[in-house]
C-alpha positions in Angstrom: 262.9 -84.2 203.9 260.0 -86.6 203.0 257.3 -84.5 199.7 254.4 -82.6 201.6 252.0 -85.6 200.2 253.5 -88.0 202.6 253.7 -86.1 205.8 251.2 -87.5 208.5 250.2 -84.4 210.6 248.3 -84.9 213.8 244.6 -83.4 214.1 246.0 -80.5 217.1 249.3 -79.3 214.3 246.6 -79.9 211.0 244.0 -77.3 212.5 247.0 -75.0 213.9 247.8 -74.9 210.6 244.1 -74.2 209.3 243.8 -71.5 211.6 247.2 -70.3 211.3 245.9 -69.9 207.3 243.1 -68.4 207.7 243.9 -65.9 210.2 246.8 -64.6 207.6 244.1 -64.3 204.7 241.3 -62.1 204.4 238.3 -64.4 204.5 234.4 -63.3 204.4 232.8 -66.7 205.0 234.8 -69.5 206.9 233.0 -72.8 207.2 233.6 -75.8 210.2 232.1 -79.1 210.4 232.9 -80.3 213.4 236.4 -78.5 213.3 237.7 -78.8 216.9 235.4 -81.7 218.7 238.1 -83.8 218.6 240.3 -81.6 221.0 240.7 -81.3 224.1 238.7 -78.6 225.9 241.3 -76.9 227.1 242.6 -76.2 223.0 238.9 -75.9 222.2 238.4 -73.3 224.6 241.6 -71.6 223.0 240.1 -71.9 219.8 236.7 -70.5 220.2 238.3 -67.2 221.7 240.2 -66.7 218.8 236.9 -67.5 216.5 235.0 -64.7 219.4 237.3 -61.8 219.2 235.5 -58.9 217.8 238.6 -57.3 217.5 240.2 -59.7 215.6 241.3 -61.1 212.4 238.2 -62.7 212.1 235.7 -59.8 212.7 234.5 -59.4 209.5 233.9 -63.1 208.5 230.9 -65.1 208.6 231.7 -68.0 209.8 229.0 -71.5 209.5 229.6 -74.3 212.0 228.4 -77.5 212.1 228.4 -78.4 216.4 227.3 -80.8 218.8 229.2 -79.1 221.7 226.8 -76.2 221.6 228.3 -74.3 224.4 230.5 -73.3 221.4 228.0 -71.5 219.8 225.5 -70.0 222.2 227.2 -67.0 221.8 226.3 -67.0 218.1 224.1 -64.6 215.8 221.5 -67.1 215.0 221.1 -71.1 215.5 219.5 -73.6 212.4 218.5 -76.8 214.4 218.2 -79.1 212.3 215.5 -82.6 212.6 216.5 -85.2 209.9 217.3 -82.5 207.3 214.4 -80.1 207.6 214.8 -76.9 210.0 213.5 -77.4 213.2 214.0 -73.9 214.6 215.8 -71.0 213.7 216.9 -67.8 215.2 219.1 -65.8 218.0 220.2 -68.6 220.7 219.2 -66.8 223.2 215.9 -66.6 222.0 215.7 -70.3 221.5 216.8 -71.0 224.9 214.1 -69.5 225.9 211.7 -71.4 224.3 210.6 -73.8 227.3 210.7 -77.1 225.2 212.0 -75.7 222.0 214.5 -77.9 220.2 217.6 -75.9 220.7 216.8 -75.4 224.6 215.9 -79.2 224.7 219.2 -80.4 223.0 220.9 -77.8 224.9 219.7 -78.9 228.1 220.3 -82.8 227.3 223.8 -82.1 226.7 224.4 -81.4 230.1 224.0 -77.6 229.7 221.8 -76.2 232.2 222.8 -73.0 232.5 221.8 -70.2 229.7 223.7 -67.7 229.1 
């Protein structure tokens, strides 16, 4: 068996392994950047239920996520859009997409997203 430092792990088996992690530890504050916009929507989709459950292992955390797909977190508690590092607009998403014009219903709208939830 090759040492742990020289295994190669594919992006779907590294973040099964992340999640795997963290839903086995008690965590208050999880952070993504980006964490599954390289998979497929199908595994994405898969992914964000598990982050969603309010029954689950997860219930209690906090969690911070960097997203461009932001049908991924419409759903959220509250939205920072950022504008070349100052905040553009903060708050509830739903709230925001609202806000005829607003920066998170702009952004939301230009990503193909017409519908609001």
């Amino acid at each position: 068996m090759r040492p742990l430092q020289a295994l190669t792990l594919t992006l779907t088996l590294t973040l099964t392994l992340t999640l795997t992690l963290t839903l086995t530890l008690t965590l208050t504050l999880i952070v993504m950047d980006e964490a599954t916009s390289s998979l497929d929507r199908g595994t994405d989709e898969r992914i964000q239920a598990i982050l969603r459950d309010k029954d689950g292992p997860l219930r209690d955390a906090t969690i911070v996520a960097i997203a461009h797909r932001l049908e991924t977190i419409v759903d959220y508690d509250y939205v920072c859009v950022l504008d070349n590092g100052e905040v553009a607009e903060y708050g509830p998403p739903q709230e925001l997409l609202q806000k005829q014009g607003g920066p998170f219903h702009s952004l939301f709208e230009e990503s193909g997203n017409k519908k609001t939830v």
